[in-house]
N, C-alpha and C positions, 0 to 999 in steps of 0.2 A: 504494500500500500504506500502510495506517495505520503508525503511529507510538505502540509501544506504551508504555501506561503502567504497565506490573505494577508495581508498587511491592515494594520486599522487605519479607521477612517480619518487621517492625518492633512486638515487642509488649509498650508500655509496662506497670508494676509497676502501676498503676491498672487499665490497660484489663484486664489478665490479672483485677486481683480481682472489678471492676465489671461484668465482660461480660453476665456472664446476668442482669444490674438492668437493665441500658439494654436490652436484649433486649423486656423487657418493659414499658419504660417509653419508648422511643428517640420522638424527636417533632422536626418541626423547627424547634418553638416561632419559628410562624409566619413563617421563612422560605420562599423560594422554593420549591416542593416539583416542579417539574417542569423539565426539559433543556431549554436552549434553542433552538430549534426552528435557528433564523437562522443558520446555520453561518458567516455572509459576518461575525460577531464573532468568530470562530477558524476553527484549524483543527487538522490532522493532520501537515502538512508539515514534516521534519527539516531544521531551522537556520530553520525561519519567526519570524517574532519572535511571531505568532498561534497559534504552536505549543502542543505541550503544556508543555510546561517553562518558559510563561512565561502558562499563561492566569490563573491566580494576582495578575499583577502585570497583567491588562488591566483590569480593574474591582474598584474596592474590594470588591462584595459577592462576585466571585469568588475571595477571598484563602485560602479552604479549598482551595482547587488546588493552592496554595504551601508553606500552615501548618497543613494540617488532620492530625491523629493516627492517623486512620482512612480512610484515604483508598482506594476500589476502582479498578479492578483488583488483588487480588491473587494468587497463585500459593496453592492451595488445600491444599497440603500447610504453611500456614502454621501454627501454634500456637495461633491464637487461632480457628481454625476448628474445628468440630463437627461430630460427624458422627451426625445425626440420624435414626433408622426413622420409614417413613412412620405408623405407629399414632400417635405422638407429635406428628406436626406439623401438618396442613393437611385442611381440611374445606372442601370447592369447592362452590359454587352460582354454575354459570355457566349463560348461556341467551343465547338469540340478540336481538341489537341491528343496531338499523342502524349502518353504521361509514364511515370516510373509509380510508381511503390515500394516505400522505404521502413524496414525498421530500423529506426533510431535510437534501442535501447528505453527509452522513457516515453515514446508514442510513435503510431504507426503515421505517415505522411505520404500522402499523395504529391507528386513535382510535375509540374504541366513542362514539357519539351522547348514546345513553340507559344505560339500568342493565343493565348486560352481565353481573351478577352480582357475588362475592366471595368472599372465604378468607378464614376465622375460624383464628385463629393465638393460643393462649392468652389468650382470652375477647376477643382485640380482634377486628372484622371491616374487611377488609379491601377497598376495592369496586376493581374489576378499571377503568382510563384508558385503557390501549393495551398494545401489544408490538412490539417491533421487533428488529431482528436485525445483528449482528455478521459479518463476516468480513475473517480470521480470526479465531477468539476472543479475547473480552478478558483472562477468567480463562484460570489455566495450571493445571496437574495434576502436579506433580512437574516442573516445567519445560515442560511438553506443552499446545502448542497444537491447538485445533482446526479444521476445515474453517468450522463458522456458530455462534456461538453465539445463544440467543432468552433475551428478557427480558421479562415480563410484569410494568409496573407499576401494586401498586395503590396505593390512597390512604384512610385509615383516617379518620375525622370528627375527629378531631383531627390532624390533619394528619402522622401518622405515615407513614412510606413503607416500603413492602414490592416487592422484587420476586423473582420467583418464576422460574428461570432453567434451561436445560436446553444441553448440549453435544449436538451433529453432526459423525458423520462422514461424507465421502463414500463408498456405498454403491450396491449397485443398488436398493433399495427410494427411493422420492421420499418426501419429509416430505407428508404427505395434506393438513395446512393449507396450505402453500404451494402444495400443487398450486392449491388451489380458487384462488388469486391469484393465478396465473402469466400470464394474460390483463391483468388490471392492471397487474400490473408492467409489462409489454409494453411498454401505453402513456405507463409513467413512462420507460422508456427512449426512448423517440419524444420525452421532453421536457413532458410533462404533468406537474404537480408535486402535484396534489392531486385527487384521484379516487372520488365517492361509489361504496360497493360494495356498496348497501345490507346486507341482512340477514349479518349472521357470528355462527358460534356459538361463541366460545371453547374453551368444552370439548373442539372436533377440535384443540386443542392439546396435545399429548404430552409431562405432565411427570407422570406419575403413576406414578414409581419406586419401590422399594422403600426409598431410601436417602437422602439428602440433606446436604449441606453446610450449613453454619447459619454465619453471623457478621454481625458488625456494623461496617458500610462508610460509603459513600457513594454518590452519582449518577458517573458516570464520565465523564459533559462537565458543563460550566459548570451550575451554578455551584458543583458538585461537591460540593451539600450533605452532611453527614454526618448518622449517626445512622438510616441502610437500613439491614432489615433483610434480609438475602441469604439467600435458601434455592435451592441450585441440586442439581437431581437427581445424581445420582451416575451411573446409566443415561445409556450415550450412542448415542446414536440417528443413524439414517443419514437423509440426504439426497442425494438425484441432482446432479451435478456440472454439469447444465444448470440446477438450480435456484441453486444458487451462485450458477454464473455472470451468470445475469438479475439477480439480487438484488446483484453488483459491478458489472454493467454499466448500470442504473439511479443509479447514483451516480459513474459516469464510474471506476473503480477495473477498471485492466487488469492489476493484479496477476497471479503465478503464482497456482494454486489447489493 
């Protein structure tokens, strides 16, 4: 079982006046913009010294893990979160690319090849890298975790980061993209670690709620850049409890569900 990082809800007399500036301006003036894939440089484990409460102090450039202001996971009844209608937020132009399948040790990730599309988000566009998924949830809901949560990150020309995120619970209806991947994963749990799946269409991705969460984060492993910007649907959505489990048991996590 992970080792969570909700951070509480911590919100400097700056970040309160500045929010909606960096919102529109947030960049990672050319730092790292993507999670390190390498898990075997950290991890999850409680009292590891690779743990979370000390990835900060494993590499100078991950010192935002430590001292950063804005740092994600957090619990979403926070203050500095907003709560945004969908008219006002996100305009999607996704389309089918060829893609890989990754396990990454701490969650399974889909990596789109080619140009799998993008979300225009107050005149910046956003081009869609990958999505992978959490279990349990990172984000919390008034204290409330959930069954999976999914993140779709994209990556703006100036190196702006956006991800676009949706809660599960478990349900009788199956999440319909993960079904189409439920054969791959298979083979990630047999021990295969990277996996071409050719053609995936984003858009069978289910984040198109009425509501959404708005704030301004960070990455949630190494190197825990800040200055994301977090849009996570408010609509929570079911998944089958065999899909869970494939998607824990693909990264060695026998967790309860």
């Amino acid at each position: 079982m992970k080792l969570s990082r909700v951070k509480r809800c911590i919100v400097p007399t700056l970040v309160m006046l500045f929010s909606m500036v960096l919102l529109d301006s947030a960049s990672t003036r050319g730092e790292e913009v993507e999670e390190i894939e390498d898990e075997r440089e950290f991890d999850y484990m409680r009292g590891s010294e690779k743990g979370p409460s000390h990835w900060g102090e494993l590499k100078k450039e991950w010192s935002a893990c430590k001292h950063g202001h804005m740092q994600s996971p957090i619990d979403l009844s926070c203050a500095r979160v907003q709560i945004i209608p969908r008219c006002q937020l996100l305009f999607t132009d996704y389309f089918s690319s060829n893609a890989t399948i990754i396990n990454r040790g701490h969650d399974i990730a889909v990596y789109w090849k080619g140009d799998a599309g993008s979300i225009q988000i107050n005149g910046t566009e956003f081009f869609l890298k990958q999505c992978h998924w959490h279990s349990p949830s990172e984000h919390s809901i008034n204290g409330r975790k959930y069954d999976l949560e999914m993140h779709m990150v994209h990556v703006s020309m100036e190196n702006k980061i956006l991800v676009v995120g949706a809660f599960y619970k478990i349900g009788h209806r199956p999440d319909r993209f993960l079904s189409q991947l439920e054969k791959d994963i298979e083979h990630l749990v047999e021990g295969e670690v990277e996996r071409e799946i050719g053609e995936k269409n984003p858009f069978g991705i289910q984040t198109r709620g009425n509501m959404y969460y708005r704030y301004l984060g960070s990455l949630t492993t190494p190197p825990c850049t800040e200055g994301v910007i977090w849009n996570i649907d408010r609509k929570i959505r079911t998944v089958s409890e065999a899909q869970v489990r494939l998607l824990r048991d693909a990264v060695h996590d026998c967790g309860d569900i």
